[in-house]
Steps between C-alpha positions, in 0.01 A plus 500: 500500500678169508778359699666420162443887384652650796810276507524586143491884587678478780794342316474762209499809785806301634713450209400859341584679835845314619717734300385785731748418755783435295452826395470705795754340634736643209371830501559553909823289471629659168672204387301173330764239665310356765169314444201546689381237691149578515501537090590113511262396804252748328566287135550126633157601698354592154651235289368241825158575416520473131588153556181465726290650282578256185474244691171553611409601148643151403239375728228731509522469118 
């Protein structure tokens, strides 16, 4: 497996699991008002290495 495949993975595990704890945070909180901060350090993290894997398929490619 290549460096470019598990950046790719690891951004699509990242942006497919950062919802998870958004939402158990509402279901122990009971109330959806306050954001989770690891759902956004879990999704910038995700959307991050999207960016780094195009552009190494820009220049793998």
């Amino acid at each position: 497996m290549t460096i470019h495949t598990i950046i790719g993975v690891a951004a699509s595990v990242c942006t497919a699991v950062s919802l998870l704890p958004q939402l158990v945070k509402i279901a122990r909180d009971k109330k959806a008002s306050d954001i989770s901060y690891w759902m956004l350090a879990i999704l910038i993290s995700g959307l991050a290495l999207w960016v780094w894997y195009g552009v190494m398929a820009k220049i793998i490619l």
